[in-house]
C-alpha angles and dihedrals in degrees: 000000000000123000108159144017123213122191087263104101112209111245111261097024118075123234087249079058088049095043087052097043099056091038081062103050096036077063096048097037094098095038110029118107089234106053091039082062106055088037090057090050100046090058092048089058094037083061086040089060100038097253094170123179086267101066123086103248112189124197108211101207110006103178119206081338108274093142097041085052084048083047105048091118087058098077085191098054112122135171134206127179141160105249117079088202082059086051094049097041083056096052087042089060097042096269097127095157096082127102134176124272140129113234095235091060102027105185083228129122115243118279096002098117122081099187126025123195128206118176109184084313098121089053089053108120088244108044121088105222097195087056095038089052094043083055105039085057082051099059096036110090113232110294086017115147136233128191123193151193140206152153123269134226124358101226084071096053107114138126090334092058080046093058088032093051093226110167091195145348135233151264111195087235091053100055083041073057110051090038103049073051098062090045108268138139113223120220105169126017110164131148124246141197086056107136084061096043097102090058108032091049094046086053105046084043090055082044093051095052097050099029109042102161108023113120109221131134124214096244106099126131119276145200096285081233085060099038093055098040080060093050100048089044086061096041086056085049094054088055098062085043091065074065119025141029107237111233089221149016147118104278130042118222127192138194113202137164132203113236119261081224133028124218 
């Protein structure tokens, strides 16, 4: 889903499609199914890792602020993100711990940060991963957590990774990969959205078909009756995930910790 936008326009979508795209989910980030559910989840495994009030949480891309609001019980909780209009969208909304900064260059000293969050940044057109998660490990202190989203699977990539800016999406074995690369240990790696698998896959394949080169994400506001069914759908979800890993999904999501030791 789309969080932020940078003055980089994607290749095939214009910056007014851009503009448009992240106006309209700055207005949906606190009411939307989608980002209710990662924000729920988030806040389960924040509570799995002991992230108390007293730890240091960073969004890394935050966006215009929907997680830090999630978050405002969290007095640790900071953002930091790219785009100045996110930045300003977040002020705007109460949000005033954010600051600028791009995750492959964070303007944080080494080891400093005890949770680090990533929500479908590193597959952004302009990050390098290899670089973001080399400095995220930079800026988490030993032991330190990060937990991380991403899209799954690139045959399904189509005009919401267009409107997303997703450069590419992800096998489960790729981002173990990437992670185990930068010097991670990975303790979870399961996928998500997968209640609602069945039908959202069936429909962006339909949209992909017809529509091969629109650029439109799938966050766009829905009936109240529609928009809750989906979130509950995903809280349930979040609840087998205290237990399993689920086998398939949308998204990817990740659990890794940086080692008390190198070496």
């Amino acid at each position: 889903m789309p969080r932020s936008q940078d003055s980089g326009a994607l290749p095939g979508t214009s910056i007014m499609e851009q503009t448009e795209e992240f106006r309209i989910c700055t207005g949906l980030e606190d009411t939307h199914w989608w980002y209710l559910g990662i924000y729920d989840l988030i806040q389960e495994l924040l509570k799995a890792v002991g992230a108390d009030g007293g730890r240091l949480i960073l969004d890394a891309g935050c966006g215009s602020g929907g997680l830090l609001r999630a978050l405002r019980s969290y007095p640790g909780a900071v953002g930091m993100d790219i785009a100045q209009e996110a930045l300003v969208a977040a002020r705007c909304s109460g949000m005033d711990a954010v600051a600028r900064g791009g995750v492959e260059c964070l303007p944080l000293p080494d080891s400093c940060v005890d949770v680090v969050i990533s929500i479908d940044v590193l597959s952004h057109h302009l990050c390098d991963e290899q670089a973001a998660l080399r400095e995220i490990r930079r800026v988490l202190k030993p032991g330190g957590t990060l937990l991380l989203n991403l899209p799954a699977y690139e045959w399904l990539k189509g005009p919401h990774d267009r409107a997303g800016w997703n450069r590419r999406r992800y096998r489960s074995r790729e981002v173990v990969e990437l992670l185990l690369a930068a010097g991670f240990c990975v303790e979870r790696m399961t996928h998500r959205n997968t209640f609602l698998f069945p039908i959202a896959c069936a429909r962006r394949l339909v949209h992909k078909m017809i529509w091969p080169t629109r650029s439109r994400s799938d966050v766009t506001p829905l009936p109240a009756w529609l928009n809750n069914l989906l979130f509950s759908v995903l809280v349930l979800e979040t609840r087998f995930l205290r237990r399993v890993n689920l086998p398939f999904g949308l998204s990817l999501f990740a659990v890794a910790r940086k080692p008390t030791q190198d070496g």
